[in-house]
Legacy VTK file of the C-alpha trace (Angstrom):
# vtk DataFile Version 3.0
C-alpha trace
ASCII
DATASET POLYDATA
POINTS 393 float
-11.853 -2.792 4.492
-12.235 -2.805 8.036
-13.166 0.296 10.185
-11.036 1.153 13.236
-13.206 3.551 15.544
-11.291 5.072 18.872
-12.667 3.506 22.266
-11.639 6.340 24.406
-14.055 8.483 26.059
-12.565 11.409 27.938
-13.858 11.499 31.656
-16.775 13.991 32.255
-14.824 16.807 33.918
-12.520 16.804 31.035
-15.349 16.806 28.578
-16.737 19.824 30.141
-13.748 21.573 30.423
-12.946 21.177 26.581
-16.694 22.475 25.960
-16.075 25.843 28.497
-12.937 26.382 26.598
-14.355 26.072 23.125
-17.319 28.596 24.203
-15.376 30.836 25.220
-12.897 31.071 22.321
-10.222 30.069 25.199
-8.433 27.652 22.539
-8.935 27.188 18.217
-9.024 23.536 18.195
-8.379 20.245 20.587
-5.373 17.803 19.952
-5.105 14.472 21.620
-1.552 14.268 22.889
0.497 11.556 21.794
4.021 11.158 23.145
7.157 11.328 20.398
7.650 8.365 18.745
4.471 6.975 19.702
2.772 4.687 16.746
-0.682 4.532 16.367
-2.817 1.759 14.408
-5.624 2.868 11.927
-8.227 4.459 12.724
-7.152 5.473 16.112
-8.063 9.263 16.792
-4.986 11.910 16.648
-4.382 15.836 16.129
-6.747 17.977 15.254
-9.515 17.796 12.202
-7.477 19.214 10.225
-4.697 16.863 10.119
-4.709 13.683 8.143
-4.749 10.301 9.363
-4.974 6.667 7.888
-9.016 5.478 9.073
-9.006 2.019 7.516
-6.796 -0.287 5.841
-6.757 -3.716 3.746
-5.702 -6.224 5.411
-6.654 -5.109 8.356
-4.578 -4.746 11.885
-4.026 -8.247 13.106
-5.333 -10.176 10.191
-4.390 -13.605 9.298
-3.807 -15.959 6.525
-4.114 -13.323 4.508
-3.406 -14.772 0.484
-0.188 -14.088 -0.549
-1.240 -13.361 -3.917
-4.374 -12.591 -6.143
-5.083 -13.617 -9.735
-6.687 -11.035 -11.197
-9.949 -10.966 -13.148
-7.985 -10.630 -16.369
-5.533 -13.804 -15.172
-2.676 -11.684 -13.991
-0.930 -12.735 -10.519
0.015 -10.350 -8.296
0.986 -10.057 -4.803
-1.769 -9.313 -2.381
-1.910 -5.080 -2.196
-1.684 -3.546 0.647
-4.230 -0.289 1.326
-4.472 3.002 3.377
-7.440 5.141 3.329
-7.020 8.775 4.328
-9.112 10.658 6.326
-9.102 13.402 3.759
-7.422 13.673 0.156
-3.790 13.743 0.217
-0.961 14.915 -2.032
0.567 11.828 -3.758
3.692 13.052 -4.132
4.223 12.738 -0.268
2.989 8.975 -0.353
5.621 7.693 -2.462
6.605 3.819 -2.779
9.756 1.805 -2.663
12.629 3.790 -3.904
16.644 3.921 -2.726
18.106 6.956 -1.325
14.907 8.806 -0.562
12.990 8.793 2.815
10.140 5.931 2.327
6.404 7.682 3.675
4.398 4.007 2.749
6.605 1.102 3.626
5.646 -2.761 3.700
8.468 -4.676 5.317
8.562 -8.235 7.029
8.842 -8.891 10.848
12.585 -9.502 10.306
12.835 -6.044 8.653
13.201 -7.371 4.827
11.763 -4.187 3.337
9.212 -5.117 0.466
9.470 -3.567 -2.943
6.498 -2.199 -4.631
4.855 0.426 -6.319
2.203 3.013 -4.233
-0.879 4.414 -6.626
-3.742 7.010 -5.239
-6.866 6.615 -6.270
-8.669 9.363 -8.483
-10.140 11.038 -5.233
-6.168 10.879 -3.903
-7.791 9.209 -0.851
-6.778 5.443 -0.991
-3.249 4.908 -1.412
-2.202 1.151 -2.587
0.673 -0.527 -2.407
1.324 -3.256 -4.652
4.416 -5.404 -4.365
6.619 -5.783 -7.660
7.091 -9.753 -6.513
4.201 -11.885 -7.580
3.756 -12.574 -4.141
4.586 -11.990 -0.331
6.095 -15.207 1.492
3.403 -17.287 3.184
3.489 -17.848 6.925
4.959 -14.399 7.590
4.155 -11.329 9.351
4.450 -8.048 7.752
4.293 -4.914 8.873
3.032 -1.816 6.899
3.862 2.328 8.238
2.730 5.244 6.792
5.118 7.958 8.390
4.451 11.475 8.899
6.141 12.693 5.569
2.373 11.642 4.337
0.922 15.182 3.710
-3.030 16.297 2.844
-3.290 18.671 0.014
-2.786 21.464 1.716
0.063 20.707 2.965
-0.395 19.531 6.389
1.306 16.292 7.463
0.231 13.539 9.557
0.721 14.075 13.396
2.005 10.526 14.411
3.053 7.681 11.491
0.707 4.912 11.899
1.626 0.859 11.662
-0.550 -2.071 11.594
0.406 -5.491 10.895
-0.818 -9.004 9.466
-0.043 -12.393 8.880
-0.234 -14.284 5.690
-1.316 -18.239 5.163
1.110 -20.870 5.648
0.078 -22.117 2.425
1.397 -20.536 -0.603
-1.905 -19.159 -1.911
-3.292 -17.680 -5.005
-6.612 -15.822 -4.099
-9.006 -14.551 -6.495
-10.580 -11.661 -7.572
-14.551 -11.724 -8.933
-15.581 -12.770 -11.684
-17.391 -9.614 -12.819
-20.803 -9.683 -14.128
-21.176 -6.409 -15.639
-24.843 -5.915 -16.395
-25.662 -9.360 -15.606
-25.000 -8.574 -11.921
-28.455 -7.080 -11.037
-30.056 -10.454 -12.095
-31.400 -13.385 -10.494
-32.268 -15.424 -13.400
-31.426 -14.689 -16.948
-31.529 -17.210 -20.000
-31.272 -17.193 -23.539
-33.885 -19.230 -24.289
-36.415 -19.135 -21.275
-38.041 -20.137 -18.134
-40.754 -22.871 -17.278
-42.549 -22.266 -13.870
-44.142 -24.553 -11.610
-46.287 -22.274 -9.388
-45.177 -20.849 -6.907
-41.652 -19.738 -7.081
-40.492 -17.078 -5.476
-38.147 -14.472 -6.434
-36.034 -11.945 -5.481
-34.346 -9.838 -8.003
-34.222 -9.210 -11.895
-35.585 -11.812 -14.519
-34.912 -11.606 -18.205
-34.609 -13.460 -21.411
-33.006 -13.307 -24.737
-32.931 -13.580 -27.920
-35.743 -15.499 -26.941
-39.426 -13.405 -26.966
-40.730 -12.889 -23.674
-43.391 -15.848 -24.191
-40.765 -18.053 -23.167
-40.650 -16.360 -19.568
-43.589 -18.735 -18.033
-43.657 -16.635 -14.344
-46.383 -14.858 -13.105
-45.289 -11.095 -11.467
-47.034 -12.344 -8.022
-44.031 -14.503 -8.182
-41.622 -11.689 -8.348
-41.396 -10.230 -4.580
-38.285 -7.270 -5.988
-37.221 -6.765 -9.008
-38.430 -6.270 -12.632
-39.450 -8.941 -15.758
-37.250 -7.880 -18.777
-38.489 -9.150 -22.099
-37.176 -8.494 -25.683
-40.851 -7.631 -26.922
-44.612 -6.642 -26.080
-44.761 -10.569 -24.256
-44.140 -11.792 -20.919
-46.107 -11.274 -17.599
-48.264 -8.153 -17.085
-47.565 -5.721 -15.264
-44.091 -6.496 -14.424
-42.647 -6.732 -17.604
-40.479 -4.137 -18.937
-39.316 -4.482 -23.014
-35.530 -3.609 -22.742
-34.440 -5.304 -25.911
-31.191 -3.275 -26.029
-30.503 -4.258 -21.806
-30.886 -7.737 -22.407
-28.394 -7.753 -25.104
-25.847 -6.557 -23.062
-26.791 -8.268 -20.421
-26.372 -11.866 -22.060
-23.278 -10.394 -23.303
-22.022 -9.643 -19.924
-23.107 -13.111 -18.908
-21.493 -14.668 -21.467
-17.998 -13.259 -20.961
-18.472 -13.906 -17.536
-18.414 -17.760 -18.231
-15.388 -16.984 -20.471
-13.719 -15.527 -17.575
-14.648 -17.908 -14.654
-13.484 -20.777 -17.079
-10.219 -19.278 -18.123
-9.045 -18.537 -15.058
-5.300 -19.914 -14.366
-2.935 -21.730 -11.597
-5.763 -23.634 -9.610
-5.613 -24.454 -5.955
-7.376 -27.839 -6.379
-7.728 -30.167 -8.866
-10.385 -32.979 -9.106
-10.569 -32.216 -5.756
-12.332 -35.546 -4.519
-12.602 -36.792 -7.818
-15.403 -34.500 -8.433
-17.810 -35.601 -4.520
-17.553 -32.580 -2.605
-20.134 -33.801 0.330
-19.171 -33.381 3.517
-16.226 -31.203 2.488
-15.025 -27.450 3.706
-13.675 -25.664 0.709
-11.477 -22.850 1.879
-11.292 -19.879 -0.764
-9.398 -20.211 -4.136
-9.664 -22.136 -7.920
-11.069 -25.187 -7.914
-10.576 -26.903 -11.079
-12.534 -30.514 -12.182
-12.210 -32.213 -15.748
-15.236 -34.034 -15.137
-18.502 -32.914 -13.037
-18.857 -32.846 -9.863
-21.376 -34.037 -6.961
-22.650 -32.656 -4.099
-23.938 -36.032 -2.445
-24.078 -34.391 1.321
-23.900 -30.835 2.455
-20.798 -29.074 1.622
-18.907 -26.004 3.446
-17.318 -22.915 2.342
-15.513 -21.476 5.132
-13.618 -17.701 4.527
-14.342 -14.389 5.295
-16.679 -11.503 3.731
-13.976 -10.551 0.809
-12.923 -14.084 0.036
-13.373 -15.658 -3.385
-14.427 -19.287 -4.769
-14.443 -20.180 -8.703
-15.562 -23.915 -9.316
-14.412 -24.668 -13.164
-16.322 -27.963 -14.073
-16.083 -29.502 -17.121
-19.318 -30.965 -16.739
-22.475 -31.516 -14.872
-22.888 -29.953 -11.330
-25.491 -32.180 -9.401
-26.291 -31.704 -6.022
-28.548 -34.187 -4.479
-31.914 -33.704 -2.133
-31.779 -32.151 0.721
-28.833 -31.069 1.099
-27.046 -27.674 1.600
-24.462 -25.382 0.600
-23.131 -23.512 3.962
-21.542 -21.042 4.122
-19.280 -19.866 7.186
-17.082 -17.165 8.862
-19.138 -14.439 6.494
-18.304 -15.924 3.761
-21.255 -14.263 0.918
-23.037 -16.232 -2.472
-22.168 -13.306 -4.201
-18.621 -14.036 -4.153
-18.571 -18.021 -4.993
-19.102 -18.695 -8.423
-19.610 -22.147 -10.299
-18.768 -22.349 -14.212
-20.360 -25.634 -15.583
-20.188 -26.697 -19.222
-22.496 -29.376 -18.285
-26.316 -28.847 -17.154
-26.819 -27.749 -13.546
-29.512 -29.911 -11.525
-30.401 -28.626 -7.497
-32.158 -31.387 -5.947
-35.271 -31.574 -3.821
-35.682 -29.327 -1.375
-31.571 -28.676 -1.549
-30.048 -25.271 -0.319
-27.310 -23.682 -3.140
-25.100 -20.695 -2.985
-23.028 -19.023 -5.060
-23.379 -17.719 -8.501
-23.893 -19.896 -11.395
-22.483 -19.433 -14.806
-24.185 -22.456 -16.584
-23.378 -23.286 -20.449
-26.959 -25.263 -20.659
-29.750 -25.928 -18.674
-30.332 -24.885 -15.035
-33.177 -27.181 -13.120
-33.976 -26.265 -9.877
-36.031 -29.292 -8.709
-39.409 -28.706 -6.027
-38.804 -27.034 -2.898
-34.998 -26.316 -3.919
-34.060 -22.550 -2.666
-30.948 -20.577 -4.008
-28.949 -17.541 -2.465
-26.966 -16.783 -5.431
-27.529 -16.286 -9.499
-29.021 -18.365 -11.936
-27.548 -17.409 -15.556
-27.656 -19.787 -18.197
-26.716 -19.805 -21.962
-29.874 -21.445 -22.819
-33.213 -22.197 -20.033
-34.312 -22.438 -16.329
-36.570 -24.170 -15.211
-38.157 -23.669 -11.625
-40.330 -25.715 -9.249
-41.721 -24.070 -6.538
-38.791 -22.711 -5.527
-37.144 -19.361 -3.830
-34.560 -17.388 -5.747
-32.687 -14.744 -3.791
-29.902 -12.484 -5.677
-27.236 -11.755 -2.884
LINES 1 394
393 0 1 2 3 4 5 6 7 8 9 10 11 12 13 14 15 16 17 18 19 20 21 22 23 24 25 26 27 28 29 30 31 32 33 34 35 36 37 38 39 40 41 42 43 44 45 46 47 48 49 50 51 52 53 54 55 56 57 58 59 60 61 62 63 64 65 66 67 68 69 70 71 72 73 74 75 76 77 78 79 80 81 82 83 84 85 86 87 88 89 90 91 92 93 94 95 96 97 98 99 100 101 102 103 104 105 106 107 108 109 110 111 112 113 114 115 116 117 118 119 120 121 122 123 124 125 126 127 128 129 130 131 132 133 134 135 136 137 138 139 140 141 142 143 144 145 146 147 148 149 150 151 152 153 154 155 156 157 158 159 160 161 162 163 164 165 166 167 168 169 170 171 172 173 174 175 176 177 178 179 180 181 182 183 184 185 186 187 188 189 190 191 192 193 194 195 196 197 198 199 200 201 202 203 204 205 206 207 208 209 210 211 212 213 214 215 216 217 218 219 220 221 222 223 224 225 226 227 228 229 230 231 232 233 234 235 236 237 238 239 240 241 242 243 244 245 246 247 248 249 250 251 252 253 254 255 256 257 258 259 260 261 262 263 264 265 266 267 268 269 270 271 272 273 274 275 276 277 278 279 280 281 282 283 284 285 286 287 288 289 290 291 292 293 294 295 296 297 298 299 300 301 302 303 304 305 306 307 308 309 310 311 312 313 314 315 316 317 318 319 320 321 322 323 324 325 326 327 328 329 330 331 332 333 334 335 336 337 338 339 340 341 342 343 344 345 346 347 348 349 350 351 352 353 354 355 356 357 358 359 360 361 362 363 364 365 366 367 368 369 370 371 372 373 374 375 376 377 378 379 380 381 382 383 384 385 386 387 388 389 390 391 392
């Protein structure tokens, strides 16, 4: 979520004023004043600290080609939620949702003033209110606008001082986005195997390395190789003094790992298929599910362009090869940790080639000499490096 912080800054006889004042017990507390019916975006600083305000919200004010729906991690489609975070908790019985006949505190309605149906949930810390629309999905290439009014109250019973609106656009493509895959206690590594890693020296890497079932023999690094992170084996072998025997971690972690795969791979309603029949050079991939029944190529540098929160899945049903020297970019903040590529096939990263993204890789990962990687290697049987630099995002 974005953070709206208020520009203003009161001229300096006012600020001194407001300090005399407040020394001298002259007034309790300071309230900007907002005329009636004025409507104020998040974050923008009203009333006093003890009334509640929204600080932040998802999309955020003014956003565009925002998806107009998400497919879940457990391959459910839903319309793209709309959120409100809360200055301080709030009661959820004043932030109610869609429903006739009552006075509406969080509403979602298009430009034209369609009002959007949905349902509104608070989070546990009553917080983060989100509003999820009971259509699988908003209408692309329109603007919305979302209000939370002043019938909003804290938990104390205090209302908002002014209802606040922000609005946002969504793509002119109808659009499933996608949520991450997630990696459970996989997530904190940079390479993990089943059955090992070979090691040209030296690699360098940044982030957890483990193996298993396989004994820790099979984990051929040395820990002046590892620049963060820790060597998990299943026993007493492995490289000294870095390794840690976690037998128990390791078996969840591969677990993790493995439904992982399952869940990259079984995702549903792709945006592209056999995109390019399966050469993705010289492409840029906006966010979504990509979907090949064959492997794919990377022959020339390839571009994934989206912002911080978007999502990429890559389902191929075979080998991902990406040739020498060439690079995965990444632009508009789009982050490796979010892209992930599910291969049933083995995974080969040329010659001094750049990758990104997270790779969920049924066999063999080879990262050929000089290659570099800003993502996840995790493979369902070996790795093998070569001089190379490993970086978990």
């Amino acid at each position: 979520m974005t953070r709206f912080e208020s520009s203003y800054k009161p001229p300096m006889f006012i600020a001194l004023l407001l300090v005399a004042l407040l020394g001298g017990g002259g007034i309790g507390r300071v309230s900007a004043t907002v005329a009636p019916g004025v409507t104020l975006a998040p974050g923008t600083l009203v009333g006093a600290t003890t009334e509640p305000t929204v600080v932040s919200s998802s999309p955020s004010n003014n956003a565009t080609n925002v998806p107009t729906s998400i497919n879940t991690s457990d391959n459910v489609v839903i319309g793209t939620a709309v959120t409100a975070t809360f200055s301080q908790p709030m009661d959820p019985e004043t932030v109610n949702s869609f429903s006739a006949g009552n006075s509406l505190t969080f509403t979602v309605r298009e430009a034209n003033g369609n009002e959007v149906s949905g349902i509104v949930v608070m989070n546990d810390a009553n917080t983060v209110a989100t509003f999820t629309p009971t259509s699988a999905a908003l209408n692309p290439n329109t603007s919305y606008v979302v209000t939370v009014t002043t019938a909003a109250k804290n938990a104390t019973g205090v209302a908002m001082d002014n209802p606040i609106e922000w609005t946002f656009a969504t793509s002119a493509v109808k659009f499933t986005g996608q949520a991450p895959v997630l990696l459970g206690t996989a997530g904190p590594f940079a390479i993990l195997t089943k059955s090992g890693i070979t090691d040209v020296f030296p690699s360098v890497i940044n982030g957890n390395v483990g193996a298993s079932p396989i004994t820790g023999a099979a984990i051929h690094l040395k820990c002046s190789e590892l620049k963060t992170g820790t060597v998990y084996s299943v026993n007493a072998a492995g490289p000294l003094p870095c390794r840690v025997t976690a037998p128990s971690l390791l078996t969840k972690a591969v677990h993790d790992m493995e439904i992982a795969y399952t869940n990259a791979a079984g995702r549903k309603h792709p945006n592209f298929i056999n995109l390019g029949a399966g050469k993705i050079g010289g492409l840029n991939l906006v966010p979504g599910l990509y979907k090949w029944t064959t492997g794919i190529l990377i022959p020339t540098s390839v571009t994934l362009s989206g912002g911080p929160d978007a999502v990429w899945i890559f389902q191929i049903a075979g080998r991902l090869t990406q040739a020498n020297a060439t690079r995965v970019i990444l632009k508009g903040g789009a982050r490796a940790k979010n892209i992930f590529w599910q291969a049933s096939g083995a995974v080969a990263i040329g010659t001094t080639a750049h990758f990104a993204g997270v790779i969920l890789a049924k066999t063999k990962i080879a990262v050929k000499t000089g290659a570099s990687a800003n993502g996840r290697l995790l493979s369902q049987t070996a790795v093998s490096l070569e001089q190379n630099a490993v970086t978990r995002p």
